[in-house]
C-alpha positions as CSV (number, residue, x, y, z in Angstrom):
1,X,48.0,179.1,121.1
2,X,49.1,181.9,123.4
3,X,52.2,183.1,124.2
4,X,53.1,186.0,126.8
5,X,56.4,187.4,126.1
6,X,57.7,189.0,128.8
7,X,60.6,191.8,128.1
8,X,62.9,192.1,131.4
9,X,63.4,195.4,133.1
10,X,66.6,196.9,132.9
11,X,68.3,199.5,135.3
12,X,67.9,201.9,132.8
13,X,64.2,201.2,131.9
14,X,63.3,201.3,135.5
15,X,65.0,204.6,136.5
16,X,62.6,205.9,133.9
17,X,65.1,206.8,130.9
18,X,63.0,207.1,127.6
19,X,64.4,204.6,124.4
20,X,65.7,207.3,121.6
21,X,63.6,208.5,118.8
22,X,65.3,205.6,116.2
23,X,64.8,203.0,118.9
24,X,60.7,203.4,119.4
25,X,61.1,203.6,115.2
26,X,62.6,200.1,115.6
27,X,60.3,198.9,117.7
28,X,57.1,200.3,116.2
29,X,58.1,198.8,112.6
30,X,58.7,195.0,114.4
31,X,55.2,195.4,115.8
32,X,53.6,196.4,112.8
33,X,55.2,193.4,111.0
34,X,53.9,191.1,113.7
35,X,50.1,193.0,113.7
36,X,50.2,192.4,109.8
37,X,51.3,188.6,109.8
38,X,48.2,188.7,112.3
39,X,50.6,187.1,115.6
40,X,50.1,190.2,117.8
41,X,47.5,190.7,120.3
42,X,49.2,193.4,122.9
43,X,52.1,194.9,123.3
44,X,53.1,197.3,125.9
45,X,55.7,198.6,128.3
46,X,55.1,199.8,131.8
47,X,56.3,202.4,133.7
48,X,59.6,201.7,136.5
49,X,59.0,200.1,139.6
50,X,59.0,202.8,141.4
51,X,55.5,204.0,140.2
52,X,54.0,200.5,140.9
53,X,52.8,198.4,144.3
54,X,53.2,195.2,145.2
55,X,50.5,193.2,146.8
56,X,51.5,190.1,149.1
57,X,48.0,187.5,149.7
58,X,49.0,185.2,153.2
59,X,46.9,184.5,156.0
60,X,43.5,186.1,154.9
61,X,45.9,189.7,155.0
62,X,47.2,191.6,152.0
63,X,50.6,193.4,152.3
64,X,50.5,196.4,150.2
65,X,54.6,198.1,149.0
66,X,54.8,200.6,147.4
67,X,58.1,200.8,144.5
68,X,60.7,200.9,143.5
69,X,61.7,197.1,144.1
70,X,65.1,196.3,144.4
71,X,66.0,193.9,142.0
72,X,66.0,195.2,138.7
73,X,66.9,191.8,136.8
74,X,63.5,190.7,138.5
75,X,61.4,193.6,136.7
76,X,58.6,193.2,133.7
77,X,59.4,196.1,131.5
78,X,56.8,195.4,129.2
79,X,54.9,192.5,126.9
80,X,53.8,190.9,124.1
81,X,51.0,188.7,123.6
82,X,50.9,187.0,120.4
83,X,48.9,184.1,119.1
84,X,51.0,181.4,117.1
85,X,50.7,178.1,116.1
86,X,53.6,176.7,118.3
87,X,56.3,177.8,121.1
88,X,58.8,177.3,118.3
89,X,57.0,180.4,116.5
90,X,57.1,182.2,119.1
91,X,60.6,181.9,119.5
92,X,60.9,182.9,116.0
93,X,59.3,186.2,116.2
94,X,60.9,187.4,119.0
95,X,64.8,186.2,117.9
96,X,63.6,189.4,115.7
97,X,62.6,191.9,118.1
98,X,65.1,194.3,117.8
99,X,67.0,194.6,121.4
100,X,70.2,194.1,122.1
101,X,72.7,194.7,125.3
102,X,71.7,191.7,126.9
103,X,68.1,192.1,126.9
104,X,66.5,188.7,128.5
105,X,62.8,188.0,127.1
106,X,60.8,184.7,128.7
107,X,58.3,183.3,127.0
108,X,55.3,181.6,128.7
109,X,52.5,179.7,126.9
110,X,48.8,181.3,128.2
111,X,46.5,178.9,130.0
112,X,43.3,178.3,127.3
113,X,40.2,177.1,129.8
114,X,39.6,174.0,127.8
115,X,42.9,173.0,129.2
116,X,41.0,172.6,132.8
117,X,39.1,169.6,131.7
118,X,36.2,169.2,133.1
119,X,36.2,172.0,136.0
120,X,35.5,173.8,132.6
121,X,31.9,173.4,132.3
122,X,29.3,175.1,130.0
123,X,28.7,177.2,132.3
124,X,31.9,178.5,133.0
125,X,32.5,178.6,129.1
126,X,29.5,180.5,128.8
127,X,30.6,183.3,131.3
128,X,34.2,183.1,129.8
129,X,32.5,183.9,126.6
130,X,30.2,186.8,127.9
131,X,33.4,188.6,130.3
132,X,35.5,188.5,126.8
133,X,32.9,190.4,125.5
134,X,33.0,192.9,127.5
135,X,36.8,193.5,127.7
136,X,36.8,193.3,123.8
137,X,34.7,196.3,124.2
């Protein structure tokens, strides 16, 4: 299974203010742990708001905003995807992450196509298949 954990922007994060030198330390030596116990897929943080857009789909129109968004508490500051037997284990590996001042991470299990029954035909496996390999590229 896949899990997305997604790290919550802070109003520090997104006015662009860099972790300290023993904080990236931190952070590098809990992914490395995950990476070798072989649960770690990606993990990244993003840049603040204010360098991003937001796109809004309605009425055959898209809405294009540029950043910063308002509401920080709202933000993605970064990720990680991991593959783990269970939500419980991914819980587990991210009680570790080493955060603090009231850092909130959600954790969202990733769709697998075999969950879409049988809208997931051969066909659609098959081209599944061939576009992972060319993002695994």
């Amino acid at each position: 299974m896949r899990f997305l954990a997604i790290l919550k922007s802070d109003l520090f994060a997104d006015a662009g203010t860099l972790p300290s030198p023993e904080a990236i330390a931190e952070m590098e030596r809990f992914n490395e742990e995950q990476a070798k116990a072989g649960v770690l897929l990606a993990a990244e943080g993003l840049h603040p708001s204010d360098a991003g857009v937001r796109l809004k789909f309605s009425g055959g129109q898209v809405t294009v905003t540029d950043g910063p968004f308002a509401e920080a508490k709202e933000l993605i500051g970064g990720f990680w995807m991991l593959q783990v037997k269970s939500k419980e284990e991914a819980i587990e590996w991210v009680k570790r992450a080493p955060l603090g001042g009231g850092t909130e991470i959600e954790i969202r299990q990733v769709f697998e196509m075999d969950e879409f029954g049988d809208a997931f035909t051969p066909e659609r496996r098959e081209r599944r298949d061939q576009l992972r390999a060319e993002y695994e590229k």
